[in-house]
N, CA, C and O atoms as a CHARMM CRD file, in Angstrom:
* protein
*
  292
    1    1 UNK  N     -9.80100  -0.40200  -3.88200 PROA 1      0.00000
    2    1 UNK  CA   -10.23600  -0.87200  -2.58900 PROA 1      0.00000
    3    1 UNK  C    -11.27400  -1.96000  -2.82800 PROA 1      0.00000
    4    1 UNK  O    -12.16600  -1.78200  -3.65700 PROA 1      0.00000
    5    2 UNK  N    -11.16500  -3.25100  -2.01700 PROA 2      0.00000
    6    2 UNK  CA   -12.38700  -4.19700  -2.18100 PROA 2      0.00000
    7    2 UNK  C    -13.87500  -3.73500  -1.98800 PROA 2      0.00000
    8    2 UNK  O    -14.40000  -2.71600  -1.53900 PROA 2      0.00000
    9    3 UNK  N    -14.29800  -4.82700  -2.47800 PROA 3      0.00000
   10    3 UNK  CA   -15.91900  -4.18000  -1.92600 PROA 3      0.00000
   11    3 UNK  C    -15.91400  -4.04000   0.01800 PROA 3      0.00000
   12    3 UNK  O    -16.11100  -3.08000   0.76400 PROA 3      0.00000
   13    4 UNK  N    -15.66000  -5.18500   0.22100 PROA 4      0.00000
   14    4 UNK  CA   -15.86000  -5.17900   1.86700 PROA 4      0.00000
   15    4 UNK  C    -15.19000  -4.34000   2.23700 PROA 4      0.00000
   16    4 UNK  O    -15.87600  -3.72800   3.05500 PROA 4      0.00000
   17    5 UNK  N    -13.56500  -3.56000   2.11200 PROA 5      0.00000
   18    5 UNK  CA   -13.32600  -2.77500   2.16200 PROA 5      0.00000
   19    5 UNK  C    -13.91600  -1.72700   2.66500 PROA 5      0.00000
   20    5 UNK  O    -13.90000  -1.25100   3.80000 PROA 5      0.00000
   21    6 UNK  N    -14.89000  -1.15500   0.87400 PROA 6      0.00000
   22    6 UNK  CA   -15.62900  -0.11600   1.02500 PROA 6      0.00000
   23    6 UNK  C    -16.79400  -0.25400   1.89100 PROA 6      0.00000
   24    6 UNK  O    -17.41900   0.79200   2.06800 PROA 6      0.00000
   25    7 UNK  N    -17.21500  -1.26200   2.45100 PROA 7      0.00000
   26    7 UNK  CA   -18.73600  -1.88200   2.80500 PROA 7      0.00000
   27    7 UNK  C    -18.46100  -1.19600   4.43900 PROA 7      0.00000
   28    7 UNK  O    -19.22700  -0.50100   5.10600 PROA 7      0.00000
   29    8 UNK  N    -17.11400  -1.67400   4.75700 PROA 8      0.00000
   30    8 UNK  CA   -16.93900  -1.32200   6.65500 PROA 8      0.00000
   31    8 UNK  C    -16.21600   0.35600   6.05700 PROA 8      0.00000
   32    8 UNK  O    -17.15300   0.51500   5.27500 PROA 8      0.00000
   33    9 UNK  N    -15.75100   1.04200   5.93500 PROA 9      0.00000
   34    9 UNK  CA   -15.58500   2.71800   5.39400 PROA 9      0.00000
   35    9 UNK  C    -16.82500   2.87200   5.61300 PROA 9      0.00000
   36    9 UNK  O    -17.08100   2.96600   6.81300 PROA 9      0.00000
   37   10 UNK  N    -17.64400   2.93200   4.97200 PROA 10     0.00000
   38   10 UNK  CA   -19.31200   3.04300   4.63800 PROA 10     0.00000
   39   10 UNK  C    -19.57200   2.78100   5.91200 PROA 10     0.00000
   40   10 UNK  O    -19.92400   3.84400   6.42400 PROA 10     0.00000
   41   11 UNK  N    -19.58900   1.61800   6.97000 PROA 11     0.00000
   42   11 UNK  CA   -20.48300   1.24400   7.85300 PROA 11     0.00000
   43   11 UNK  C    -19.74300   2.36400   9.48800 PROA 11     0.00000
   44   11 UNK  O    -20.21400   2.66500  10.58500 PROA 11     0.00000
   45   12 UNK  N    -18.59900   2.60400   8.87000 PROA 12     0.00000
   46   12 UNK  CA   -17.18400   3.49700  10.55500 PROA 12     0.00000
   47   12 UNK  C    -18.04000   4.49700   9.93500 PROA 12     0.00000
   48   12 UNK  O    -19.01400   4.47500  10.68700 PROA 12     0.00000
   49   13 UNK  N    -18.26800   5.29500   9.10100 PROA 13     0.00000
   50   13 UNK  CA   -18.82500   6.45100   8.00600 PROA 13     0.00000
   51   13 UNK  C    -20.05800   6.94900   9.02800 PROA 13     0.00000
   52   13 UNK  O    -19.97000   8.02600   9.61800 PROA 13     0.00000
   53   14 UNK  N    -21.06400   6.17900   9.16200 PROA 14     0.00000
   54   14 UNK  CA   -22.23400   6.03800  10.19700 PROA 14     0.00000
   55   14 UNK  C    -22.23300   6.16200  11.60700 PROA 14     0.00000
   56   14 UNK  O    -23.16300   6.01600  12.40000 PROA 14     0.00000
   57   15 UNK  N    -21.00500   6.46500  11.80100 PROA 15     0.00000
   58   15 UNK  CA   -20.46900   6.05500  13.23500 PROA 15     0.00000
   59   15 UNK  C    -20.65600   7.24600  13.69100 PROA 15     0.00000
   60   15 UNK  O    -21.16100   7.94100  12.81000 PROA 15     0.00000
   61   16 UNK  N    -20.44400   7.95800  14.90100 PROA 16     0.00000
   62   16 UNK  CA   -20.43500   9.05300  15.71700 PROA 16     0.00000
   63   16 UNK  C    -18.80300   9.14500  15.75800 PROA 16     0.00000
   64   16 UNK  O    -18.14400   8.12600  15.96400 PROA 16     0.00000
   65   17 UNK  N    -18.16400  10.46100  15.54400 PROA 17     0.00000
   66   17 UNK  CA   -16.46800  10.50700  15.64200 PROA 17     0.00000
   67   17 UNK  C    -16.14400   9.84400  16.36100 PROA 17     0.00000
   68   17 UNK  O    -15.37700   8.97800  15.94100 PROA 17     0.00000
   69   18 UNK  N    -16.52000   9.80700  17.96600 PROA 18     0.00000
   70   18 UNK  CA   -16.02300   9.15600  18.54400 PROA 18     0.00000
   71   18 UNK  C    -15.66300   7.49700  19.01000 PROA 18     0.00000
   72   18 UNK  O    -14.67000   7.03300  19.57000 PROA 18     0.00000
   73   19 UNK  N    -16.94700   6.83500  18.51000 PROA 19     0.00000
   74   19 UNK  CA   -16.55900   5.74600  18.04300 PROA 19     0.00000
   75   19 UNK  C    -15.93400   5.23100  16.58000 PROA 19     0.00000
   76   19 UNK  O    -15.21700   4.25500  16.35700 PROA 19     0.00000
   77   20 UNK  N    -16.43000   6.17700  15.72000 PROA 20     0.00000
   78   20 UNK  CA   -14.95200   6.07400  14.30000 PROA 20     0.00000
   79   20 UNK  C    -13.41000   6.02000  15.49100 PROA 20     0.00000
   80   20 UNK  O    -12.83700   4.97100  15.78500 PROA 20     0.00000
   81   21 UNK  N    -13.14900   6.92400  15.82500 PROA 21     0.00000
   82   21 UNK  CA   -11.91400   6.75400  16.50800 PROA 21     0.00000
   83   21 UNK  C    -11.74500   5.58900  16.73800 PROA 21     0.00000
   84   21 UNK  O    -10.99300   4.89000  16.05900 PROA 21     0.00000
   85   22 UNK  N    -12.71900   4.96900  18.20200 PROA 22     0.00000
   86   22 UNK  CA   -12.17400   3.71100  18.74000 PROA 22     0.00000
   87   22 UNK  C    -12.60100   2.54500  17.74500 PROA 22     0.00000
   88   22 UNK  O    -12.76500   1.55900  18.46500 PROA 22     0.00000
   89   23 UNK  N    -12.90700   2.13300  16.15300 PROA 23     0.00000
   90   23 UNK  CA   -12.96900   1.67200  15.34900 PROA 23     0.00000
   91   23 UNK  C    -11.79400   1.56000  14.47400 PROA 23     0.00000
   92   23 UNK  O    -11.42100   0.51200  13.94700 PROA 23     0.00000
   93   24 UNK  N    -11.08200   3.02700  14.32200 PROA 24     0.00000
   94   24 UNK  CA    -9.65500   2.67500  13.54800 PROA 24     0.00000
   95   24 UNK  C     -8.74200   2.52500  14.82500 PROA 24     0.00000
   96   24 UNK  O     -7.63000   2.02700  14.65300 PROA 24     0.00000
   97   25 UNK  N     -9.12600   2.92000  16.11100 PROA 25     0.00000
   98   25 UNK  CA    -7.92700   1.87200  16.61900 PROA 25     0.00000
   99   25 UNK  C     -7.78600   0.04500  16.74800 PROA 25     0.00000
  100   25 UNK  O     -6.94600  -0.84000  16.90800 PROA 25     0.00000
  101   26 UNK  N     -9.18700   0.25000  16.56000 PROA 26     0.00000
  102   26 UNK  CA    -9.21900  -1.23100  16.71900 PROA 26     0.00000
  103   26 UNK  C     -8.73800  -2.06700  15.25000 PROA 26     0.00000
  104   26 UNK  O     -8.11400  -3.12300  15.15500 PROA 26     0.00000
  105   27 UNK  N     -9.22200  -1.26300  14.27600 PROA 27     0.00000
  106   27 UNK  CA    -8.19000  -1.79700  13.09000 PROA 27     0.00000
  107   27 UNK  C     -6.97300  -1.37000  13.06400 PROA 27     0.00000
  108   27 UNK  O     -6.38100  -1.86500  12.10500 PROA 27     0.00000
  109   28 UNK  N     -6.34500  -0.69600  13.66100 PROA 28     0.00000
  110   28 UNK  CA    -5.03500  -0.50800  13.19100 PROA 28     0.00000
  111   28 UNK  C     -4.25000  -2.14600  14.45400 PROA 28     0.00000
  112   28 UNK  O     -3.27600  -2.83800  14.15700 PROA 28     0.00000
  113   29 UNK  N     -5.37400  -2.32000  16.15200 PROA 29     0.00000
  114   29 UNK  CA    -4.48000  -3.47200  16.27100 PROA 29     0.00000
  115   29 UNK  C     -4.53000  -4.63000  15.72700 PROA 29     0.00000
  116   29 UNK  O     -3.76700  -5.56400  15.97700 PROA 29     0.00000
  117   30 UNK  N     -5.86200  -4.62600  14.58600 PROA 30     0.00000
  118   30 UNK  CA    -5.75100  -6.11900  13.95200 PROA 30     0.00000
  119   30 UNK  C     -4.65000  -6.01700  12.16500 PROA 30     0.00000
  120   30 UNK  O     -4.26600  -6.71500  11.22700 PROA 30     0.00000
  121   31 UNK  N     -4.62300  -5.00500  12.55500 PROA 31     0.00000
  122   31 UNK  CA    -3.42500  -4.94900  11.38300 PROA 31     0.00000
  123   31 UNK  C     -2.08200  -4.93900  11.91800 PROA 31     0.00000
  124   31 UNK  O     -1.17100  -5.18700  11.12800 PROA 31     0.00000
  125   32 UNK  N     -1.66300  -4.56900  13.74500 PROA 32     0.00000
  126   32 UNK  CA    -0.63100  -4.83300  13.87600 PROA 32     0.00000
  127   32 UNK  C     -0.25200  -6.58100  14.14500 PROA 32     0.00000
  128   32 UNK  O      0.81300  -7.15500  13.91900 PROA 32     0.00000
  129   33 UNK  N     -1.37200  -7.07300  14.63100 PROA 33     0.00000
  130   33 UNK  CA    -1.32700  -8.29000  14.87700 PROA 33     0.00000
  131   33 UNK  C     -1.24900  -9.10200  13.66800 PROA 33     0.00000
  132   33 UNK  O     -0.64300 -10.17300  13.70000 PROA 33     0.00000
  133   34 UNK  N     -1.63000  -8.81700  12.94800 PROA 34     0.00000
  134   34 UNK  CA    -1.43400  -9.59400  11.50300 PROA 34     0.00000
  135   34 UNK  C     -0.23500  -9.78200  10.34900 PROA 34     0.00000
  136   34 UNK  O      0.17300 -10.56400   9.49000 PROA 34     0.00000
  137   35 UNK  N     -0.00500  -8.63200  10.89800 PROA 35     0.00000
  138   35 UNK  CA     1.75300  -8.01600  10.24900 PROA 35     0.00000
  139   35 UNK  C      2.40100  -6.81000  11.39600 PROA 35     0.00000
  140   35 UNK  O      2.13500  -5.60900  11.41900 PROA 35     0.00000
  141   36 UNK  N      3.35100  -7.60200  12.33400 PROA 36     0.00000
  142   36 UNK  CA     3.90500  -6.16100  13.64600 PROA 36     0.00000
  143   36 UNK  C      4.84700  -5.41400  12.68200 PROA 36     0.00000
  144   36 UNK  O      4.85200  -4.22500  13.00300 PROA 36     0.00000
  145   37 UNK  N      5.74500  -5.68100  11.49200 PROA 37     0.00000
  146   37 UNK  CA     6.63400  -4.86600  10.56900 PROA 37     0.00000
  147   37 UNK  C      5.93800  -4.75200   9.81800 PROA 37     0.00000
  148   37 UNK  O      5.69200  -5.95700   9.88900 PROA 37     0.00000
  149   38 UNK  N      5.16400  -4.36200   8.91300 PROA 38     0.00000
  150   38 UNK  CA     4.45000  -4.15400   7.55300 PROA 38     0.00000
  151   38 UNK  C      5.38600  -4.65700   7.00600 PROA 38     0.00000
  152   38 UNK  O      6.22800  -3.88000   6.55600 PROA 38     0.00000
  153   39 UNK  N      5.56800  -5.91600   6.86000 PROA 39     0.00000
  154   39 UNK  CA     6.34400  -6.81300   5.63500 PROA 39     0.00000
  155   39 UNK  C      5.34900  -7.32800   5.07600 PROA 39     0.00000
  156   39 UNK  O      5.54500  -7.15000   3.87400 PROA 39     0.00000
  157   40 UNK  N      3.99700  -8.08200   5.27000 PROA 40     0.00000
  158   40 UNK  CA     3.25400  -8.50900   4.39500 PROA 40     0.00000
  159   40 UNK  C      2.32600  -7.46300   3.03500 PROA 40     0.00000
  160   40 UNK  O      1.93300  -6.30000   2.94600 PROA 40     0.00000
  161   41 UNK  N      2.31300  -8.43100   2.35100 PROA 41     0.00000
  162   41 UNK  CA     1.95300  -7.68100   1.15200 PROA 41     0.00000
  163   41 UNK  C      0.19500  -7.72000   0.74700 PROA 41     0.00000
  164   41 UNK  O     -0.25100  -8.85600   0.91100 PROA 41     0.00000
  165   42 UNK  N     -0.61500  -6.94000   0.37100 PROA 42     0.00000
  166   42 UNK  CA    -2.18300  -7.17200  -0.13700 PROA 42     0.00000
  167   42 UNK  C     -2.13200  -8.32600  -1.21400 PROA 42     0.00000
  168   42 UNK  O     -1.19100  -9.11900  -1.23600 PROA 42     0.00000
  169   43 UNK  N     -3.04600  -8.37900  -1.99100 PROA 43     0.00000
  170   43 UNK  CA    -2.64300  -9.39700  -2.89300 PROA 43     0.00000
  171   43 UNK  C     -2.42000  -8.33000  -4.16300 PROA 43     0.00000
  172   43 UNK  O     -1.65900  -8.58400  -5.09700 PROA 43     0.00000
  173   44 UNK  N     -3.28700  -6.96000  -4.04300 PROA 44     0.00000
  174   44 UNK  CA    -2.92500  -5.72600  -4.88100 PROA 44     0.00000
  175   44 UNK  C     -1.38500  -5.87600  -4.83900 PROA 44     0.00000
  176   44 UNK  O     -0.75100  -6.54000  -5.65900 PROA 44     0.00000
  177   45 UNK  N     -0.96800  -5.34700  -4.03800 PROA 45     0.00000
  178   45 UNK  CA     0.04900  -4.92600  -4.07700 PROA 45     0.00000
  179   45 UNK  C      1.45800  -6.33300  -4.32500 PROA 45     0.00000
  180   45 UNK  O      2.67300  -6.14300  -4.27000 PROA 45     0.00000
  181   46 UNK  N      0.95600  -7.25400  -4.51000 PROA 46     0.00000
  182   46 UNK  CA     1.83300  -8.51100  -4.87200 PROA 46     0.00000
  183   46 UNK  C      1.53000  -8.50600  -6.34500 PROA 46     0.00000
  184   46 UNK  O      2.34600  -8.59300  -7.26200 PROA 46     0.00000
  185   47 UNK  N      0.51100  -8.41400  -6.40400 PROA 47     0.00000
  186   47 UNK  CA    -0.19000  -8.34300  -8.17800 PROA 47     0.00000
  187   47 UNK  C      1.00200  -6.92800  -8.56800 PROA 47     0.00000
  188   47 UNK  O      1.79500  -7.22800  -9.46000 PROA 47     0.00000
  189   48 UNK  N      1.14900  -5.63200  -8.04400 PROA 48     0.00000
  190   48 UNK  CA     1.94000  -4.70800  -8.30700 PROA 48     0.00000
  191   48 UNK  C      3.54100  -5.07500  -8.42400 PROA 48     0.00000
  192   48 UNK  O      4.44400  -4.61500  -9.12200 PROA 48     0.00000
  193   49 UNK  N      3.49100  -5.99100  -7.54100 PROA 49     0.00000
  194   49 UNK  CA     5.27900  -6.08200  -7.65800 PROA 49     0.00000
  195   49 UNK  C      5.40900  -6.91100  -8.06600 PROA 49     0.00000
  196   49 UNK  O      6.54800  -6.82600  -8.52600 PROA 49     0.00000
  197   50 UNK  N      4.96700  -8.00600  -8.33500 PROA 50     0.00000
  198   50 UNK  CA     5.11200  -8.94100  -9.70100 PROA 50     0.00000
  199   50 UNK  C      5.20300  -8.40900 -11.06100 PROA 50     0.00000
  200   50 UNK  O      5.96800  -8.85100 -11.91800 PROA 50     0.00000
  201   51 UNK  N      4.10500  -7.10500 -11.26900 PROA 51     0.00000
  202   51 UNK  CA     4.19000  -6.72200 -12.40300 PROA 51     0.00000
  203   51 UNK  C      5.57700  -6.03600 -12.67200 PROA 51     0.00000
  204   51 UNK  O      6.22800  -6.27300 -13.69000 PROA 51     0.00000
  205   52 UNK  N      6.14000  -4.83400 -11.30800 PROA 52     0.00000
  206   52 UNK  CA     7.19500  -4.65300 -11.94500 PROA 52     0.00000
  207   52 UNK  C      8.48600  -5.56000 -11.64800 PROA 52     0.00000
  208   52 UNK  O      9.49500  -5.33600 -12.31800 PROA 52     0.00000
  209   53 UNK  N      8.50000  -6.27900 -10.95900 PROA 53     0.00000
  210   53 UNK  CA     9.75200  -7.17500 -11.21300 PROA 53     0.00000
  211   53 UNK  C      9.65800  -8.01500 -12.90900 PROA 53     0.00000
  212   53 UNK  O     10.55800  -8.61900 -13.49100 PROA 53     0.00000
  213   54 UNK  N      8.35300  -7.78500 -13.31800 PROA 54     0.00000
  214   54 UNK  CA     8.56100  -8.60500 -14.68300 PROA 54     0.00000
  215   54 UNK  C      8.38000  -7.91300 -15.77000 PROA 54     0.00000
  216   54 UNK  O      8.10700  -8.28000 -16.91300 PROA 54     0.00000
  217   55 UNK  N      8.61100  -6.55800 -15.18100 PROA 55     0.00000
  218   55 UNK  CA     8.49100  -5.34200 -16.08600 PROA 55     0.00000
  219   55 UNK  C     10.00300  -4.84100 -16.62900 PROA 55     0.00000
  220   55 UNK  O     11.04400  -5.36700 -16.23600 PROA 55     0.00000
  221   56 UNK  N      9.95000  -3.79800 -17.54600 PROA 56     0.00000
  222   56 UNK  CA    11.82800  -3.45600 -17.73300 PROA 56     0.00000
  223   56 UNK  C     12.24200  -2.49400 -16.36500 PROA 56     0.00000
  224   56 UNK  O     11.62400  -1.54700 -15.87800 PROA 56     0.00000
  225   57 UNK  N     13.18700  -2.95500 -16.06000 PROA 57     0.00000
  226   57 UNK  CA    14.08600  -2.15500 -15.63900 PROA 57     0.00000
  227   57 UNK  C     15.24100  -1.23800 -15.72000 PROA 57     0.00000
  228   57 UNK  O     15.48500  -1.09500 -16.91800 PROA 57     0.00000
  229   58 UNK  N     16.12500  -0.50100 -14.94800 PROA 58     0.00000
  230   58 UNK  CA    17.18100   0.04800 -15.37700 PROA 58     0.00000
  231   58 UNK  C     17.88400  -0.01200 -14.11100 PROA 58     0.00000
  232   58 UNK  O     17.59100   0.55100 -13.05700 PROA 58     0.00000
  233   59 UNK  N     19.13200  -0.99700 -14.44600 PROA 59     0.00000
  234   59 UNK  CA    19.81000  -1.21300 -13.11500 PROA 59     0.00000
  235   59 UNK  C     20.95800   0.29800 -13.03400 PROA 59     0.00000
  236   59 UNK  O     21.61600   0.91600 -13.87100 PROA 59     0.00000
  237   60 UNK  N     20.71600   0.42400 -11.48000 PROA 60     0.00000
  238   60 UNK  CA    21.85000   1.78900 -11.24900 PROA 60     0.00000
  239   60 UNK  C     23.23700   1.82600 -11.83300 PROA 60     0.00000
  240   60 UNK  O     23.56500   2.84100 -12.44800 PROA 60     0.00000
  241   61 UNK  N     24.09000   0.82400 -11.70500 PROA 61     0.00000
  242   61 UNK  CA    24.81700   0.76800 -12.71100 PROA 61     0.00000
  243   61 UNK  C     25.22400   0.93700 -13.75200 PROA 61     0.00000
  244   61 UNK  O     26.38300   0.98100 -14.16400 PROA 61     0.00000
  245   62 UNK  N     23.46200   1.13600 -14.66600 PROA 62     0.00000
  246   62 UNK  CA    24.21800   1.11500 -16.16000 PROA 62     0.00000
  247   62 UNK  C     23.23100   2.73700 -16.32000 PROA 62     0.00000
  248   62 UNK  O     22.62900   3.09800 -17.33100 PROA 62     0.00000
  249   63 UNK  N     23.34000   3.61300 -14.76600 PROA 63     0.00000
  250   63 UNK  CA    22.89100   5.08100 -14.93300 PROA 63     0.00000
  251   63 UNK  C     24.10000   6.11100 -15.11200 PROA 63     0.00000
  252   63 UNK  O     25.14300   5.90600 -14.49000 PROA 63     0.00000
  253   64 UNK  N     23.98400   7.09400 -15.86400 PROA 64     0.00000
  254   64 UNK  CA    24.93900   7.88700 -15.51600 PROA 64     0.00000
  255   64 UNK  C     24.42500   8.93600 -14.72400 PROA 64     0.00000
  256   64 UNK  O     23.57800   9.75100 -15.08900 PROA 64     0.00000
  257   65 UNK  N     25.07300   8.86700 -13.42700 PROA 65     0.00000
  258   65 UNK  CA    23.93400   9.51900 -12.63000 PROA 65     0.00000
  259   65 UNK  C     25.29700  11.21400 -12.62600 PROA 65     0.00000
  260   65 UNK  O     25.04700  12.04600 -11.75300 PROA 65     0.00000
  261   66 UNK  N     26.22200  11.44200 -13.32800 PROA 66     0.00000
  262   66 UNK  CA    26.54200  12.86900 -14.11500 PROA 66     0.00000
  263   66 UNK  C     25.60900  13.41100 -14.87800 PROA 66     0.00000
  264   66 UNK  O     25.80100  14.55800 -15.28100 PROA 66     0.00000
  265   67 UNK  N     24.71600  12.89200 -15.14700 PROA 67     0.00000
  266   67 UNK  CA    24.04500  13.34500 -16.67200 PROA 67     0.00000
  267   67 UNK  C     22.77000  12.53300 -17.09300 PROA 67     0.00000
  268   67 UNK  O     22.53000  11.93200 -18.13900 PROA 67     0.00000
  269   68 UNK  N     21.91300  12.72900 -15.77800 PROA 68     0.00000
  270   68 UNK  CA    20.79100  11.78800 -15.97200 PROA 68     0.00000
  271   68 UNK  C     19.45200  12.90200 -17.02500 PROA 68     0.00000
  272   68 UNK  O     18.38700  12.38800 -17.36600 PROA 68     0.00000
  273   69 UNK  N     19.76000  14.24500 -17.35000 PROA 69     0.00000
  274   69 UNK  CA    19.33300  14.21600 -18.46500 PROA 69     0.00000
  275   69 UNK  C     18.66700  13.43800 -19.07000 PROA 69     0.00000
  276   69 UNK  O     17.49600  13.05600 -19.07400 PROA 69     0.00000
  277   70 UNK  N     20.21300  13.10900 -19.96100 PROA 70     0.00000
  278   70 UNK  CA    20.00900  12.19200 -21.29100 PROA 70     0.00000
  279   70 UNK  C     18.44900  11.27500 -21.01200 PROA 70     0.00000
  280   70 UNK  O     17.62100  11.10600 -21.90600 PROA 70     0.00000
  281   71 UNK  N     18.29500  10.75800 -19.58400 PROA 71     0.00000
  282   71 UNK  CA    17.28900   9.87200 -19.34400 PROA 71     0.00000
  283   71 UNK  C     15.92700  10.78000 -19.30800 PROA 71     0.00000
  284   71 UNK  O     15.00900   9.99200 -19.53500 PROA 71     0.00000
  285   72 UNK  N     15.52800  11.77400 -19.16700 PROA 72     0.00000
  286   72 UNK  CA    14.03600  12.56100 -19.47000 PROA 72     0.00000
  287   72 UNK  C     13.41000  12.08100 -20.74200 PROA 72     0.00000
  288   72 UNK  O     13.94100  11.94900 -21.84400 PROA 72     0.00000
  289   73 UNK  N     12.07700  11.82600 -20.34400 PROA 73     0.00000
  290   73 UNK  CA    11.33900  11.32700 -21.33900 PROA 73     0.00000
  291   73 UNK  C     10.89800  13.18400 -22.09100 PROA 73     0.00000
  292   73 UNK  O     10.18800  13.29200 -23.09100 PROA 73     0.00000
């Protein structure tokens, strides 16, 4: 989690429940407004799928999914 992240957690944290409440609603509408499908990505999580798209894979195809066994580490 970023620092600022943690900085507003920390600052809703201080809050009375009931305004924590009307605080994550209010972030959840600037997160719908920013992305309405959660298609956008963090930059974490682009940093994550970069890594594994350039990581090994194992395409389904070449699974034997009779006898995925053999595949246990």
């Amino acid at each position: 989690m970023s620092t600022i992240a943690m900085n507003i957690a920390k600052m809703i944290d201080m809050l009375p429940e009931s305004e924590q409440f009307l605080a994550q609603e209010f972030v959840k509408r600037l997160v719908l407004a920013w992305d309405p499908d959660f298609t956008k990505v963090t930059p974490d999580e682009a940093d994550r799928l970069e890594n594994a798209e350039n990581g090994e894979f194992v395409r389904d195809a070449d699974i034997d999914w009779n006898d995925i066994s053999k595949y246990a580490e």
